[in-house]
N, C-alpha and C positions, 0 to 999 in steps of 0.2 A: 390541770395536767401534771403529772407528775415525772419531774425531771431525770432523766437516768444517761452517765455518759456508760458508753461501750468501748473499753480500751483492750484494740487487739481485733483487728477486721479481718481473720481469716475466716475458714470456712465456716467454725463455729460459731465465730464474735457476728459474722455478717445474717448468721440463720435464728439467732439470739432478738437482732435488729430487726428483722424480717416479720418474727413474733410478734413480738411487743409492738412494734409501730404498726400492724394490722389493726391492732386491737382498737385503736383510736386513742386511747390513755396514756400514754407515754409522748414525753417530747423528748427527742432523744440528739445525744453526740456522740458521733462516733470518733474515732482516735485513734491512728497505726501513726508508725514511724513514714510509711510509704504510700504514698501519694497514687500508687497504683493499685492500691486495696482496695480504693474507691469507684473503681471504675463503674463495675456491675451493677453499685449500689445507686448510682447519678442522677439516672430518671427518677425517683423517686422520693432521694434523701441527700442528695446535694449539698444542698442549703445547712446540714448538721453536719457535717465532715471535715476533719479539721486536721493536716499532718503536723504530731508532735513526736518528740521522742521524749519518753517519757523521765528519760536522765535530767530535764529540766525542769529540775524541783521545782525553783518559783513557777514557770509556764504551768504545770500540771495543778500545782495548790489551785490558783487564781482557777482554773477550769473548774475544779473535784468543787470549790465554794458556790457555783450556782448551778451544782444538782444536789436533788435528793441523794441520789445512789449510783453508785458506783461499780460497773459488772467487769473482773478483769477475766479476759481470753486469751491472757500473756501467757508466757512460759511462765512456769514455777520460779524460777531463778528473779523475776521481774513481782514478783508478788507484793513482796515486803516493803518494799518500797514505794508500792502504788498504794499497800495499806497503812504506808506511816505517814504518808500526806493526806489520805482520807479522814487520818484519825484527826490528824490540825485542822481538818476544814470543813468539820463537823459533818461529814459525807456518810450513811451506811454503804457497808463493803462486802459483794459477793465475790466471789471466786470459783474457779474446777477445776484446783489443781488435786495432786492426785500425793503429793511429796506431805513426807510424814514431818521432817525438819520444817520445812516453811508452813505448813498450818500449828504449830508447836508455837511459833515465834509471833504468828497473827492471834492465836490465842491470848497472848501474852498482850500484846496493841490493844484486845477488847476488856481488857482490866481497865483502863484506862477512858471507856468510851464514856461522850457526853451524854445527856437525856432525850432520850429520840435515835440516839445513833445506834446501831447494831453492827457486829461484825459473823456473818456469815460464810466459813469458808468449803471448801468440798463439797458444792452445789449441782455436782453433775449427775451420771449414772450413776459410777462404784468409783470413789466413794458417791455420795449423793443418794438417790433412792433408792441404793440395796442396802442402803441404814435405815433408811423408813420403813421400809419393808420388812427387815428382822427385825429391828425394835416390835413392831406389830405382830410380829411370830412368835415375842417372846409372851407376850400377853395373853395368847390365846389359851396357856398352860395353869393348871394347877400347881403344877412343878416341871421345871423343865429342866432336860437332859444333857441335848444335844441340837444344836443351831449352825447348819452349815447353808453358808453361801456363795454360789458361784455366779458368774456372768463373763461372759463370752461376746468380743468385737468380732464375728468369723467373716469372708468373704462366702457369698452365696454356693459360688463355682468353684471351687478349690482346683489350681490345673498343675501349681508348681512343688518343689517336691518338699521344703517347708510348709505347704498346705495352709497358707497363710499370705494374708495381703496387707498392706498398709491400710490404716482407716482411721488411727490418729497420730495424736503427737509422739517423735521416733525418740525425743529424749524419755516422756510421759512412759513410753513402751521398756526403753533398758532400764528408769529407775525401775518398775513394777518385775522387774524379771533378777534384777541382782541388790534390790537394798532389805534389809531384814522385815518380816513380815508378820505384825500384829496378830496375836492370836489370845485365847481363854483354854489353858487346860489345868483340867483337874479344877478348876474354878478361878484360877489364880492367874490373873494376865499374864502373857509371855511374849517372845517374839517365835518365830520360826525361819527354816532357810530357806529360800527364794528357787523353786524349780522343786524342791521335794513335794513329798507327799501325793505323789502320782496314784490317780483312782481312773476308774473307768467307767461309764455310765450309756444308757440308751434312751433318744427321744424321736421318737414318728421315726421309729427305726434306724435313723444315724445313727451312729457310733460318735462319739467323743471321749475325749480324755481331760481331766482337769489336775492343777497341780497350784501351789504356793504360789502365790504374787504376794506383792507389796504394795498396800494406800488404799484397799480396795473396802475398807469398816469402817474409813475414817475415825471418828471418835467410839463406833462401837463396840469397843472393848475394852473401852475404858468404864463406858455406861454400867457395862453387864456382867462388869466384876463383879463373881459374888454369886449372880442370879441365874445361872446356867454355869454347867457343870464343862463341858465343851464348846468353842465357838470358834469355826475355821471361816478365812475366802480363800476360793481357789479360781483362778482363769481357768475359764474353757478352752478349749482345742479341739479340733481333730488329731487322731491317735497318730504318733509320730512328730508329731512339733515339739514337744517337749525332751524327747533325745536332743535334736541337732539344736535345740538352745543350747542344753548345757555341754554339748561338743564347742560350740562356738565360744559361749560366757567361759566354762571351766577347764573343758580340755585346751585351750589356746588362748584362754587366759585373757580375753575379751572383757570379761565385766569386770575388769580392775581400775579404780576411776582413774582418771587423765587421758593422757593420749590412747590407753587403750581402749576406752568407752567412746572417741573420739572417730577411733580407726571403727568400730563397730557400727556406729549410728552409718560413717561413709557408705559402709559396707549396705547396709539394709537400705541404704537410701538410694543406693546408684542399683542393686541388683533386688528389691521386691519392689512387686508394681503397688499404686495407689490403683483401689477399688472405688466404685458407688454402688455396685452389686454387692451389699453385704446384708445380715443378718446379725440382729443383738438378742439374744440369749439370755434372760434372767431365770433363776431358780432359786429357789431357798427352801431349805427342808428342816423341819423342827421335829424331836422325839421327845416325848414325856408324857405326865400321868394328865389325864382329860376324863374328870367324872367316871375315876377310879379305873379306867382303862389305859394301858399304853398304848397312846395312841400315835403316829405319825403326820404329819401334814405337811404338804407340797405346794408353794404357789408358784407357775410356770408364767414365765412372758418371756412370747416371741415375737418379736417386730422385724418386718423387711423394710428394705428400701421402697420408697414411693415416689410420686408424683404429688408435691405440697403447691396449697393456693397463695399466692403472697400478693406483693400491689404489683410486682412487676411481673405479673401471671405466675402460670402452672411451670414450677419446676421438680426435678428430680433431685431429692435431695437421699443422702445416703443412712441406713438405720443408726449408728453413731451421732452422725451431725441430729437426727431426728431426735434422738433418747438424749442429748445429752443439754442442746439447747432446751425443748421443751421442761426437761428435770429442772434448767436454772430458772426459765419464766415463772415455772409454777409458783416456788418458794419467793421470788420477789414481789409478784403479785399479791399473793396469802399474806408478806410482811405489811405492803399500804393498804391492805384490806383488815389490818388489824388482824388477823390469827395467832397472831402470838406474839411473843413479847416484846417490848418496843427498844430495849436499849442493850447493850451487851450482845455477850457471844452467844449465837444461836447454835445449838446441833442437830445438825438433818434428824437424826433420832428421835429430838421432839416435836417434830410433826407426827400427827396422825394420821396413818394409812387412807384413812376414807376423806379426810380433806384434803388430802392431796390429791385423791381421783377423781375426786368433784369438784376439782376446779377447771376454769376452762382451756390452759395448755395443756391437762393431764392426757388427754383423747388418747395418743399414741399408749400408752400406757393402759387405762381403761378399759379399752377397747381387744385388749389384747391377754385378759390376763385368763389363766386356767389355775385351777385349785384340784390338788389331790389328796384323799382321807384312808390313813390304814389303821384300823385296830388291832389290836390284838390281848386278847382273852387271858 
């Protein structure tokens, strides 16, 4: 059996546990500061549940030493920390955090890793599988041009007049909306600013809008320096979300960090609802030369919410929690299945596209993907 604690039992960390301990392979601990995380999980997983805070280094070390690995569902601020006692206690260490500063400084911990150990971080969605997926975009080319990627957390029903619901983490949400955002132009890495670059697009006849975020290539812009000429992500929207952000970040001066990132998150958190009616949106589109044509190519995934099988029956889990657990399983699985390298830092990027959809959390993913081809003469 292969040992894995889960530190961080919310919605994500508990659908993470849910996976993995189906599978029969995993012997697992879970790990929140509060003792009421565990509720849901009881029937079940009990016996693996363990309240710590994770501020107590020695408590945590002595845990991180009899597992293999290590999956943190903390906040990004809580990262570093859980990856500096992993590295002393010879632990591999995943992550989905979404912050460009703390996977910088966990890079930095995986210079240092023992033999066998790996540091894996941005194992989610975006970052996470929309880097595995444009790395493999970028491949398909003889030359290539231009590699843009977007992905969208939307609510199904849009009723309110932000057109937007809560679906994950609210700190996760303002860095991606105000911290500068990784980009490739003209070939030459750069950063860009957070809410520009507003486009507008049509799918099954929706409308949306997509515009600049922040954390969503993870390391893939670092990769692709060089080998593509242009390389954006932009969040998805419905058309009109992207004004009354930057009314709220810029005109009133909301995304300025401290208290005023402080008063914002209250804001979003007392007056937009939490969804499980949503929908996740993937797209990524590549231009360049294909067997002397300029050609175009589109790969599309769209996941809803469903009804997931676990040990403690049929629940409804939301397309977020779905895409963003199953993306971390995958890559933990494929590392003690041996797919790839066994010590240091890993980058979602180097996995390959097709073993990541043949493996057996990828289904949500799999199952859902569409491909589109344009030439032109």
């Amino acid at each position: 059996m292969i040992r894995v604690a889960v530190l961080g039992v919310g919605r994500i960390g508990s659908s993470i546990a849910k996976i993995l301990q189906r599978s029969g392979d995993y012997q697992l601990t879970l790990v929140d500061k509060f003792s009421s995380s565990f509720v849901d999980l009881e029937p079940v997983l009990k016996e693996t549940c363990v309240c710590l805070d994770i501020n107590e280094k020695d408590k945590l070390f002595s845990l991180l030493q009899q597992n293999d690995a290590v999956i943190s569902a903390c906040s990004f601020t809580e990262n570093i920390l859980i990856a500096e006692q992993a590295l002393l206690a010879g632990c591999s260490y995943f992550d989905l955090t979404e912050d460009v500063a703390c996977t910088q400084e966990i890079i930095k911990l995986s210079q240092q890793a023992k033999d066998g150990q790996v540091f894996m971080p941005q194992c989610g969605l975006a970052p996470g599988f929309i880097g595995i997926l444009g790395r493999d975009m970028s491949t398909r080319f003889d030359k290539l041009f231009n590699l843009k990627m977007r992905v969208g957390a939307l609510p199904e029903f849009p009723t309110n007049q932000m057109l937007y619901n809560l679906t994950w983490s609210t700190d996760g949400l303002i860095n991606e909306y105000c911290n500068p955002c990784e980009a490739i132009k003209d070939s030459q890495y750069t950063t860009l600013v957070a809410l520009e670059g507003l486009e507008g697009f049509s799918l099954d006849g929706i409308e949306y809008e997509a515009f600049n975020t922040s954390g969503g290539l993870g390391t893939l812009a670092q990769t692709l320096e060089g080998q593509v000429q242009d390389l954006t992500y932009k969040t998805i929207r419905y058309p009109g979300h992207r004004y009354l952000m930057d009314f709220l970040l810029n005109g009133l001066r909301l995304g300025k960090p401290g208290k005023r990132r402080e008063m914002l998150k209250d804001i979003f958190e007392s007056a937009i609802a939490v969804t499980s009616q949503d929908l996740v949106l993937v797209m990524a589109s590549a231009t360049g030369m294909l067997n002397g044509r300029l050609t175009e190519l589109t790969d599309v995934y769209k996941i809803y919410h469903q009804e997931i099988d676990t040990q403690l029956g049929r629940e409804n889990w939301s397309a977020i929690q779905i895409t963003t657990a199953a993306a971390l399983c995958v890559v933990v699985d494929l590392f003690f299945n041996g797919k790839f390298k066994s010590s240091g830092l890993i980058r979602q990027e180097s996995i390959a596209l097709d073993i990541f959809l043949a493996n057996r959390f990828a289904t949500p993913f799999a199952s859902n993907k569409r491909g589109i081809e344009h030439e032109q003469k």
